[in-house]
MARLUM-825568 format. One line per field, with one value per atom (N, C-alpha, C, O, CB): residue number from 1; residue in three letters; atom name; z, y, x. Coordinates in nm, 4 decimals. Atoms other than C-alpha are relative to their C-alpha. Glycine has a CB too. Example, Ala and Ser with C-alpha at 12.3 -4.5 7.8 and 13.67 -1.06 7.14 Angstrom:
nr	[1  1  1  1  1  2  2  2  2  2]
rest	[ALA  ALA  ALA  ALA  ALA  SER  SER  SER  SER  SER]
atom	[N  CA  C  O  CB  N  CA  C  O  CB]
zz	[0.0000  0.7800  0.0000  0.0665  0.1246  -0.0060  0.7140  0.0730  0.0899  -0.1415]
yy	[-0.1190  -0.4500  0.1200  0.1181  0.0027  -0.1190  -0.1060  0.1090  0.2198  0.0462]
xx	[0.0890  1.2300  0.0900  0.1936  -0.0992  -0.0820  1.3670  -0.0770  -0.0261  0.0414]
//
This chain:
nr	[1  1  1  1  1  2  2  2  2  2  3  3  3  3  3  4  4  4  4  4  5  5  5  5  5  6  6  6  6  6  7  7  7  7  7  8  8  8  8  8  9  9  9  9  9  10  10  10  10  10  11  11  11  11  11  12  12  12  12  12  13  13  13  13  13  14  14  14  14  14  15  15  15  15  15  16  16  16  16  16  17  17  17  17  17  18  18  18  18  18  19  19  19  19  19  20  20  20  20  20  21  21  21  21  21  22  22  22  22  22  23  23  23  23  23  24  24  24  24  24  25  25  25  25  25  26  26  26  26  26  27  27  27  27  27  28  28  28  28  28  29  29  29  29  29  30  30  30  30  30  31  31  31  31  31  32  32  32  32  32  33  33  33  33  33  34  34  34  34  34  35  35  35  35  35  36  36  36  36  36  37  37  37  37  37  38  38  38  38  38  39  39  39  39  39  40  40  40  40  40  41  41  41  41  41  42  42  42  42  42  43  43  43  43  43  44  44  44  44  44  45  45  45  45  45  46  46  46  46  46  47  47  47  47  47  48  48  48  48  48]
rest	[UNK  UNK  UNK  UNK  UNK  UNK  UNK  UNK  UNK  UNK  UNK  UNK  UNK  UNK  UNK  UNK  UNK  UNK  UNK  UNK  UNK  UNK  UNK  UNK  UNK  UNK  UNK  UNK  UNK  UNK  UNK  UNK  UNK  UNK  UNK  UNK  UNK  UNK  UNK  UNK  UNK  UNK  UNK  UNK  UNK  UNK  UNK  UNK  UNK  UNK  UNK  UNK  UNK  UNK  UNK  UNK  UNK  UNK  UNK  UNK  UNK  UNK  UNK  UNK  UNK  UNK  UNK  UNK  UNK  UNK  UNK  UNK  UNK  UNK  UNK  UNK  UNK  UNK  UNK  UNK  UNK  UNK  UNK  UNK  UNK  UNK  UNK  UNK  UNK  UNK  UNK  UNK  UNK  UNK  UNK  UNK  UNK  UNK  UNK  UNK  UNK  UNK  UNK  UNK  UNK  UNK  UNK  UNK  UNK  UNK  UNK  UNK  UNK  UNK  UNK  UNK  UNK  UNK  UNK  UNK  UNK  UNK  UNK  UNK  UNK  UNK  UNK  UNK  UNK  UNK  UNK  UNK  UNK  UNK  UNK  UNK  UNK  UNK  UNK  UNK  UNK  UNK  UNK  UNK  UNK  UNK  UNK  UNK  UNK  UNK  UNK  UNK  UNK  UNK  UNK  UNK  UNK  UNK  UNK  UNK  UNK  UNK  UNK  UNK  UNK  UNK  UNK  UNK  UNK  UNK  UNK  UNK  UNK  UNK  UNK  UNK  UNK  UNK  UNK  UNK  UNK  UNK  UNK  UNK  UNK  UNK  UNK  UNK  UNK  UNK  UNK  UNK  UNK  UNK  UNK  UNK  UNK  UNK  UNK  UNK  UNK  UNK  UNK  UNK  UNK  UNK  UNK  UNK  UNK  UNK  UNK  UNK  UNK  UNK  UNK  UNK  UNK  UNK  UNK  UNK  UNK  UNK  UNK  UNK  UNK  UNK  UNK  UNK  UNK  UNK  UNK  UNK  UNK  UNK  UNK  UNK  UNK  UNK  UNK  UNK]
atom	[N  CA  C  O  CB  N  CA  C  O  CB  N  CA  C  O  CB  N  CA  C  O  CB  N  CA  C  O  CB  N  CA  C  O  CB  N  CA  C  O  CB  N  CA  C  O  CB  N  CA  C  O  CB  N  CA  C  O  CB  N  CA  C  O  CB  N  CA  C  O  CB  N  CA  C  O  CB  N  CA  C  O  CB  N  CA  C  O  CB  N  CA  C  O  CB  N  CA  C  O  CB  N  CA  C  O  CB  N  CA  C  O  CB  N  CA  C  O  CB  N  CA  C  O  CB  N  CA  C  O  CB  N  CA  C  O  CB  N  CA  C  O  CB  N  CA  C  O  CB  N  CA  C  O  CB  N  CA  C  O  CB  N  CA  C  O  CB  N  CA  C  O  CB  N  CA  C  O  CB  N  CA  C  O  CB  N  CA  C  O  CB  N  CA  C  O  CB  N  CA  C  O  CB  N  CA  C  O  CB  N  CA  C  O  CB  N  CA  C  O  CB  N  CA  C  O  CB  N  CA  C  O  CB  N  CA  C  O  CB  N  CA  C  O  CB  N  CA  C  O  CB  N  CA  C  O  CB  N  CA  C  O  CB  N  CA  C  O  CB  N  CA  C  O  CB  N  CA  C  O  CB  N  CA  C  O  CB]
zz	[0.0632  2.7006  0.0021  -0.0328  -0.1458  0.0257  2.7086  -0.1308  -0.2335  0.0098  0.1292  2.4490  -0.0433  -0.1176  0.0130  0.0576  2.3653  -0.0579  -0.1789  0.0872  0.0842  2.3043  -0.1049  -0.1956  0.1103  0.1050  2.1063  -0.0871  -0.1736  -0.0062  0.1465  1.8643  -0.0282  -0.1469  0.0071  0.0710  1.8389  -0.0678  -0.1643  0.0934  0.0533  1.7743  -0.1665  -0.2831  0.1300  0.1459  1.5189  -0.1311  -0.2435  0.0258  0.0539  1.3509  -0.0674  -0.1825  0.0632  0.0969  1.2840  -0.0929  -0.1989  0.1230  0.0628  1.1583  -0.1701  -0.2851  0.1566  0.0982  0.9091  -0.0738  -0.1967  0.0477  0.0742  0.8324  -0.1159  -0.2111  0.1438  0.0316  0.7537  -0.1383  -0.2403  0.1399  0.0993  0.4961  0.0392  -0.0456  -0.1852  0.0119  0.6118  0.0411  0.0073  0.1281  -0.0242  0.7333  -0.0048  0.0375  0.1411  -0.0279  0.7000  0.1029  0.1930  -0.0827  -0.0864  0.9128  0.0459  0.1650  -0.0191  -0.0419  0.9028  0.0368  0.0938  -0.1414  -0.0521  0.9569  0.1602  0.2466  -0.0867  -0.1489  1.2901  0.0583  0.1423  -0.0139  -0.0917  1.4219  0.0314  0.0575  -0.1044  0.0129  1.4255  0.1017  0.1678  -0.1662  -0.0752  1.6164  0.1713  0.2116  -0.0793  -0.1334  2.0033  -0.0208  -0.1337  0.1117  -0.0398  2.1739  0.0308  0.0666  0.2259  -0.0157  2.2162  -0.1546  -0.1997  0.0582  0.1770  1.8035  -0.0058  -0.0500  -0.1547  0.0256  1.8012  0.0636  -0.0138  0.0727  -0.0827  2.0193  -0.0841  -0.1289  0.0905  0.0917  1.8504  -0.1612  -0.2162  -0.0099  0.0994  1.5454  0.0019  -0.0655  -0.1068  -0.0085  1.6424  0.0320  -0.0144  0.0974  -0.0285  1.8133  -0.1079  -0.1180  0.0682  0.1922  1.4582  -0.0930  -0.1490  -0.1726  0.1092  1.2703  0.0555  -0.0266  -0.1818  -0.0711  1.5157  0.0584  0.0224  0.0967  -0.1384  1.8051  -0.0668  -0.1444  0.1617  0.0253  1.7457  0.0648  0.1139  0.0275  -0.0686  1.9011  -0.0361  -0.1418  0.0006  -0.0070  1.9736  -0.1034  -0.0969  0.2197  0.1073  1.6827  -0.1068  -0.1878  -0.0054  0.1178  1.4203  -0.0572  -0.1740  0.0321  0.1061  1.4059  0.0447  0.0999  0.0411  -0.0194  1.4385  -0.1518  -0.1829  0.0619]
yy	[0.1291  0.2961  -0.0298  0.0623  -0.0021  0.0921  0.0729  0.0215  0.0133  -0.1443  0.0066  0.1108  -0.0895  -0.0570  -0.0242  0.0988  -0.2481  0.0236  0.0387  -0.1017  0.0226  -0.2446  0.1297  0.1182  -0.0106  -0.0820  0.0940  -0.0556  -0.0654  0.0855  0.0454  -0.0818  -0.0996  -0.1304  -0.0790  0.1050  -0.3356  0.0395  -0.0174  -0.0925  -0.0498  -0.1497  0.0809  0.0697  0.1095  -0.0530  0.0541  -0.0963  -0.0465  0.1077  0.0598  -0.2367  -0.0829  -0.1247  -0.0399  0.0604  -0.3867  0.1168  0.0801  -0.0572  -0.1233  -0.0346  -0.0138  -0.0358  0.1766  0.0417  -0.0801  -0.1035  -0.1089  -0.0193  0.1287  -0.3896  -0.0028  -0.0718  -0.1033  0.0135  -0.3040  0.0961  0.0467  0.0704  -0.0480  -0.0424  0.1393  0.1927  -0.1143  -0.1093  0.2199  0.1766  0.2915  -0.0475  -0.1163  0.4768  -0.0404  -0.1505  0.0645  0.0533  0.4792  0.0222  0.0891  0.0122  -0.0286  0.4908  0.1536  0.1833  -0.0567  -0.1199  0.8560  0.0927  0.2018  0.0702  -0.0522  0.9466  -0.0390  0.0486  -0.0884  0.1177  0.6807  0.1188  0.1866  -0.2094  -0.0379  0.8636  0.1891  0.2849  -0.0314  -0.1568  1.2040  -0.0330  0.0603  0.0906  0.0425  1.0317  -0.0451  -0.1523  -0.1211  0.0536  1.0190  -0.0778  -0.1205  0.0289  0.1960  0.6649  0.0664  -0.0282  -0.1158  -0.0058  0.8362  -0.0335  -0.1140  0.1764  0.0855  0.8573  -0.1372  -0.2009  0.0517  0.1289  0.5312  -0.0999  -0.1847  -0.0164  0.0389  0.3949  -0.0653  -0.1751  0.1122  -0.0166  0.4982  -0.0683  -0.1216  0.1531  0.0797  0.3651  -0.1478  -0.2411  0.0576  0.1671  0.0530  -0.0909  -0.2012  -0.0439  0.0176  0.0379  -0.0279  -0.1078  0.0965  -0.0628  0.1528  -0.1647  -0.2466  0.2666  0.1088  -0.1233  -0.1080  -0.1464  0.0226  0.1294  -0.4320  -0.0217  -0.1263  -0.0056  0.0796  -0.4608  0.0004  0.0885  0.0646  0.0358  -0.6213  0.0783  0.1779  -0.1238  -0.0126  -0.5320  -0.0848  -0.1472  0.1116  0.1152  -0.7315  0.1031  0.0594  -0.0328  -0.0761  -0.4418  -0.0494  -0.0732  0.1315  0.0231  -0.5469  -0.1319  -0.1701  -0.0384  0.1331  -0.8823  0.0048  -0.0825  -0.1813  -0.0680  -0.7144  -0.0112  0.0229  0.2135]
xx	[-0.0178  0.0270  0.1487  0.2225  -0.0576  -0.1171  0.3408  0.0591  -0.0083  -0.0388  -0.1170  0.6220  -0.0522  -0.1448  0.1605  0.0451  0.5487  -0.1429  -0.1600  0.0102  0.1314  0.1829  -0.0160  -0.0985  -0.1435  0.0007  0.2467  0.0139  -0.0731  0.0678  -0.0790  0.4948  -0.1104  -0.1214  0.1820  0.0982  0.2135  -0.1215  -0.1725  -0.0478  0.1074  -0.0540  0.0674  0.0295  -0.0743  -0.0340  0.1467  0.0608  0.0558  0.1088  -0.0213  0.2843  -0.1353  -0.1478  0.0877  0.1504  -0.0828  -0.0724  -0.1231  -0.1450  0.0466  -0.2066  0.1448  0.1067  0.0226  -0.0994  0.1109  -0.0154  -0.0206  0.1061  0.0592  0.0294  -0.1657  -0.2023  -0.0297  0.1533  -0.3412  0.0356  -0.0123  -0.1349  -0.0820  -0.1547  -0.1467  -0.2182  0.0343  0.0887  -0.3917  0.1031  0.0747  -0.1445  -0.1197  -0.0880  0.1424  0.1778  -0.0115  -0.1156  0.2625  0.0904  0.0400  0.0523  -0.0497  0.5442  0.0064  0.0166  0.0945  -0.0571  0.6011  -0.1638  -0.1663  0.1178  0.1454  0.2026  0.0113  0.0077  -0.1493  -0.0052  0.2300  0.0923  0.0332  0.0960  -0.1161  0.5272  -0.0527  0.0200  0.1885  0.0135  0.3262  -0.1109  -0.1565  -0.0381  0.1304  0.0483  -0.0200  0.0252  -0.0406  -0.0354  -0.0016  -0.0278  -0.0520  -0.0319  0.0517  -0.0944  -0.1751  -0.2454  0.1159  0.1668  -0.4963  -0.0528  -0.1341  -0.0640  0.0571  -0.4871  0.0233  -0.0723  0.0936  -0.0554  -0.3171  -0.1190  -0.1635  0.1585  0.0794  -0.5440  -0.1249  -0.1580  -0.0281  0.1133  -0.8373  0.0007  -0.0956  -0.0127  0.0356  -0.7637  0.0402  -0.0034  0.0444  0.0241  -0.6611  -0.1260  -0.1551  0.0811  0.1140  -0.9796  -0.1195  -0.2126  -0.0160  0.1407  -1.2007  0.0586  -0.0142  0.1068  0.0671  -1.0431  0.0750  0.1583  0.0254  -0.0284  -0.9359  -0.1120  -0.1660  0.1117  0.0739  -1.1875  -0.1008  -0.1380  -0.0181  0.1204  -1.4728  -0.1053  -0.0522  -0.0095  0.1036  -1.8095  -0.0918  -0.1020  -0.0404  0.1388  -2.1133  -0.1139  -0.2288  -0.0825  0.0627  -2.2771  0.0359  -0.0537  0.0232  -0.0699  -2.0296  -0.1067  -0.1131  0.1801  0.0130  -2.2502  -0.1613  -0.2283  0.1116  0.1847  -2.6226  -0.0483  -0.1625  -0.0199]
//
C-alpha cells in the first residue's frame, strides 16, 4: 500500500476513535487494511 492511502486509512481509523496513534504505528498496512475494511466498506450483506 501507498504512504498516502496508509495515512488515510489511519487517519479515518483515528477519527472513528477506535485506536490511537501509538496502537496504528505498531500496525502493518495488512492490519490496517483489515480494519479499515471491518468498519468502512460496505457490502451488499450489510443491507440483507
Amino acid at each position: 500500500m501507498s504512504q498516502v492511502e496508509r495515512n488515510t486509512k489511519v487517519q479515518k481509523l483515528i477519527e472513528l476513535q477506535k485506536f490511537n496513534e501509538k496502537e496504528i504505528s505498531k500496525m502493518t498496512d495488512s492490519q490496517i487494511e483489515y480494519y479499515h475494511w471491518l468498519y468502512f466498506d460496505d457490502s451488499v450483506y450489510d443491507y440483507m
